[in-house]
C-alpha positions, 0 to 999 in steps of 0.5 A, spaced: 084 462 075 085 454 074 088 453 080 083 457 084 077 455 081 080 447 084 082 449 090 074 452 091 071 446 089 076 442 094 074 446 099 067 445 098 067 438 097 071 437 103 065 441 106 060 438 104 063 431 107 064 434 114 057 436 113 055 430 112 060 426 118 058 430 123 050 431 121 052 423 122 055 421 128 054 427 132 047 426 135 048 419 135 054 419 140 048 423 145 054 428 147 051 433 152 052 440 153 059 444 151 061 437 148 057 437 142 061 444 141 066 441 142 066 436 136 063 440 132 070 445 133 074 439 131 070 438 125 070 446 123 077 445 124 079 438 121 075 442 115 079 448 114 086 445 116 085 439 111 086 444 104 090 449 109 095 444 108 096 444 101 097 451 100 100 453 107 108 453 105 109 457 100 105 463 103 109 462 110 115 461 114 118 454 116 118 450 121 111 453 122 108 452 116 110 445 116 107 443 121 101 447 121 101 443 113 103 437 118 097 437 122 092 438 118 095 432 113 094 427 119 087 430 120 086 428 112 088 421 113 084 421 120 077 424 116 078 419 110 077 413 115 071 416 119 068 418 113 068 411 110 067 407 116 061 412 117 059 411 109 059 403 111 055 404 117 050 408 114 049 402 109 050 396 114 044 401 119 039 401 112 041 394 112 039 392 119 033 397 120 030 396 113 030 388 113 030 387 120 025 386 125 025 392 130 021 388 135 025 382 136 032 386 136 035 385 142 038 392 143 034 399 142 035 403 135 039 408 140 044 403 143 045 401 136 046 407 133 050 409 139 055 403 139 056 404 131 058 412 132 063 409 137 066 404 134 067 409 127 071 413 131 075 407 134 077 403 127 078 411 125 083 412 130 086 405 129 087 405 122 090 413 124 094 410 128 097 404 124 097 407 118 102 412 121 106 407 123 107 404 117 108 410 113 114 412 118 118 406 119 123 405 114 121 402 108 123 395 107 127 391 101 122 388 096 127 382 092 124 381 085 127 377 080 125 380 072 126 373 067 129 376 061 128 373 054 134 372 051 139 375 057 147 374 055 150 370 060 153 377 062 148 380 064 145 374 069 144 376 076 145 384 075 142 387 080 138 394 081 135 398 086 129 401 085 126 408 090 120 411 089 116 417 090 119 419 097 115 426 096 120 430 101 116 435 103 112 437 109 113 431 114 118 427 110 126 430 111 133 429 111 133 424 116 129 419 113 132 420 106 138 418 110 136 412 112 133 410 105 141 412 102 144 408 107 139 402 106 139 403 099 148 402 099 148 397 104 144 393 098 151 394 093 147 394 087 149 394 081 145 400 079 140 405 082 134 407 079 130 414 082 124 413 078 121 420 080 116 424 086 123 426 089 120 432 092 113 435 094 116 443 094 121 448 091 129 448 091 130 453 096 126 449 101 127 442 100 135 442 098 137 441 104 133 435 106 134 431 099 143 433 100 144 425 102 142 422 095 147 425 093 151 420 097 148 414 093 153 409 090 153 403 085 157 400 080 154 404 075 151 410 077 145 412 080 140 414 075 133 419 075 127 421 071 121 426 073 115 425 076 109 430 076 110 432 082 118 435 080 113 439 075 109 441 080 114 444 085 119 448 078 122 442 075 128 446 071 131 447 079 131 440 081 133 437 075 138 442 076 140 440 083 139 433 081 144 434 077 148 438 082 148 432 087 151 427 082 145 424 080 144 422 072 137 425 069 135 422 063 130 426 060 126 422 054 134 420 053 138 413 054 146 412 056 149 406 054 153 401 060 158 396 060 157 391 065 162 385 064 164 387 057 157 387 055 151 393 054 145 395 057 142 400 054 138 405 060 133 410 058 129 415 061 123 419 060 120 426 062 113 424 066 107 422 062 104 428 064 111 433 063 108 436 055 103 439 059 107 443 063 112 444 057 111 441 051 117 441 048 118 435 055 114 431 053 115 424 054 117 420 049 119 413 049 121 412 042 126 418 043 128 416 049 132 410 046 132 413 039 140 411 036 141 405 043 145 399 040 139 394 037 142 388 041 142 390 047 137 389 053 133 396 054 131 398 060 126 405 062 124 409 067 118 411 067 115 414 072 107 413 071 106 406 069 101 408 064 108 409 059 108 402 059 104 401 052 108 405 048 114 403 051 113 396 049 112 398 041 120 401 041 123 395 044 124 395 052 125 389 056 122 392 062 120 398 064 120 401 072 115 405 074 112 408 081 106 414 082 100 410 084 104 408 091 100 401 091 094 405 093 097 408 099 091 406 104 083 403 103 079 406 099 084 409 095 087 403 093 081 402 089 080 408 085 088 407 082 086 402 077 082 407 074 088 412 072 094 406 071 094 400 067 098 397 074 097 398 081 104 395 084 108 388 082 111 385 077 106 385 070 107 384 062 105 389 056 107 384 050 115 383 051 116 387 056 116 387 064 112 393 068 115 393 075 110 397 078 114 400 086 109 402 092 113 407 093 118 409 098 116 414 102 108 416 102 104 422 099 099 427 103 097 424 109 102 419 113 099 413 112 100 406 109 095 400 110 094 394 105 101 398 102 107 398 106 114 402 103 118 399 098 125 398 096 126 394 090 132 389 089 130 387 081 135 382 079 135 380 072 134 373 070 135 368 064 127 367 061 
C-alpha cells in the first residue's frame, strides 16, 4: 500500500507539471489546427510514459519493456528541461511586463511570448540532446591524491580505483560495463573499490549484463558494498551473485591487506538506509572495523556520503562514497546538498578524508550536464 499510494502521488504531481507546461507554451506557440492536438498528444504521452518507465519492467517481457522504460526515461530528462526553462521564462516574462514599459518595447507581447515558447523548447531539446551525450560516453579517469596523516612510507602512492553507482538496468548493459572493466584494468590499481548502486533490477534480468565485473583485477582484490538500489532490487541475490563473480562484499565487516609487508585495514558497510529493509543489516561503521589492527591506515566504503560522521568517530582516514551522482543535471544538483553532507570531490570530517565520486554510469534519465562520469584513480599520499 505504500508503495501505491507513492506512486499515485508520482503520477499526480507529474500530471499537474505537464498541466501547467502545456497550459504555458502551447497557446503561445500560436499552433493551428491538428497541430495543437499534436502536442498536446505528446505531452499526454510524455505524461504517462514518464511513471510507465519506472514500473514497466517487472510486470513485462524484455526487450520491450526496456525500451518502453527507455523512452520514457528520456522523455523524463526531456520534460525536466522544458519544464525549468518554462518555469525561468515565467519568472523573466513577469519581470519584463511588470517593470517594463509596454509601449516602448520594440516587439509586440505575442512575438515576445512566441519567441520565449520557441526558445524553451530548443534549450530543452539541446540540453537533451548534450546531456545524452555525456551520460553515454565512457566515463572518464578522475586522479585524486588523498594526503594521509601518519602514512608508512610503505604505503606511499597506493593506488585505488574507485566505480560508482553504474545502475545496470534499462538503457545500461553488458557493453557498457564492458568497457568500464576494461578502462578500470588498464589503470592496474592496487585495489578496486565498488562503492555500490551496481544494479537497477533483479538477478535473473541483470545477471547477464553485470558478468564482466567479474573480470575486474587488481593487486588486491576488488571489493564491494550495497547501495539502496541493490536493496531495492533483492539484495540477498545480488550479494549472492557479487560473490558468485569474484567480488568481496563487505557488509559492516573489514579485511586486513598487506601491501609491502605493511596492513591496511578495508571496511565496508551495508547502505545508510539498509536497516530499513532489514534491521539486522544495519550500517555500522564501528562494526565494521571492530577487532582492525589499531596502527593501520582504515579505509571505508560507504555508499551514502552521509556515513561520514559516524565514520570519522571510529577512526578511518578516508571514507569513499558515491548516491548523489554530482547532482547528475541542473536543477537537481541543487537540491542533492539537502540530503548529503557532500555532493562530489575531496572533503574533510574531522581527521578523515570524504571522497564524494559523481558516479560511473547515470540513473533515470540518460543525462549528464554540469556532472560528467567518473572513474576515480586515489593515490595515497604522506600528509
Amino acid at each position: 500500500m505504500p508503495r501505491v499510494l507513492f506512486l499515485l502521488r508520482l503520477v499526480g504531481i507529474v500530471a499537474v507539471a505537464h498541466v501547467y507546461v502545456g497550459l504555458r507554451l502551447i497557446p503561445d506557440l500560436h499552433l493551428t489546427g491538428g497541430w495543437q492536438w499534436v502536442g498536446v498528444g505528446m505531452l499526454v504521452a510524455s505524461c504517462v510514459m514518464m511513471p510507465l518507465s519506472l514500473v514497466i519492467r517487472p510486470f513485462a517481457a524484455r526487450p520491450w519493456a526496456d525500451w518502453v522504460a527507455g523512452v520514457g526515461l528520456v522523455l523524463m530528462g526531456l520534460f525536466s528541461s522544458t519544464f525549468v526553462c518554462t518555469l525561468l521564462r515565467d519568472v523573466a516574462l513577469a519581470i519584463v511586463f511588470v517593470g517594463g514599459d509596454l509601449a516602448t518595447m520594440t516587439l509586440p507581447v505575442t512575438q515576445i511570448k512566441f519567441d520565449s515558447a520557441v526558445t524553451v523548447l530548443m534549450v530543452a531539446l539541446a540540453a537533451t540532446l548534450v546531456g545524452a551525450i555525456n551520460a553515454r560516453r565512457l566515463a572518464r579517469v578522475r586522479p585524486v591524491d588523498v594526503p594521509i596523516a601518519n602514512l608508512p612510507p610503505a604505503l606511499q602512492g597506493f593506488t585505488i580505483a574507485q566505480i560508482s553507482d553504474i545502475h545496470v538496468g534499462p538503457t545500461i548493459k553488458h557493453g557498457y560495463v564492458e568497457h568500464i572493466v576494461q578502462a578500470v584494468n588498464a589503470l592496474e590499481p592496487d585495489l578496486i573499490a565498488v562503492t555500490g548502486d551496481v544494479v537497477d533490477g533483479p538477478v535473473a534480468q541483470l545477471s547477464a549484463h553485470t558478468r564482466p565485473l567479474g573480470r575486474l583485477a587488481a593487486r588486491h582484490g576488488t571489493f564491494l558494498v550495497t547501495g539502496n538500489h541493490e536493496y531495492y532490487s533483492g539484495v540477498g541475490p545480488w550479494v549472492a551473485e557479487f560473490r558468485r563473480l569474484g567480488l568481496q562484499v563487505l557488509m559492516n565487516e573489514h579485511v586486513v591487506i598487506w601491501h609491502r609487508e605493511t596492513p591496511l585495514v578495508v571496511a565496508g558497510v551495508t547502505d545508510y538506509s539498509a536497516g530499513a529493509f532489514d534491521p539486522e543489516q544495519a550500517s555500522n561503521p564501528a562494526k565494521a572495523v571492530a577487532g582492525s589492527p589499531s596502527e593501520a591506515i582504515r579505509v571505508l566504503l560507504a555508499h551514502q556520503p552521509r556515513s561520514a560522521t559516524a565514520a570519522a568517530q571510529a577512526g578511518y582516514a578516508l571514507q569513499l562514497s558515491g548516491h548523489t551522482h554530482g547532482g547528475q543535471f541542473f536543477p537537481w544538483n541543487l537540491f542533492v546538498r539537502f540530503q548529503q553532507p557532500f555532493v562530489a570531490g575531496l572533503h574533510r570530517v574531522r581527521d578523515m578524508w570524504v571522497y564524494t565520486s559523481r558516479g560511473t554510469g547515470y540513473w533515470g534519465p540518460p543525462k549528464r550536464l554540469g556532472a560528467p562520469s567518473e572513474i576515480t584513480l586515489l593515490r595515497l599520499v604522506s600528509g
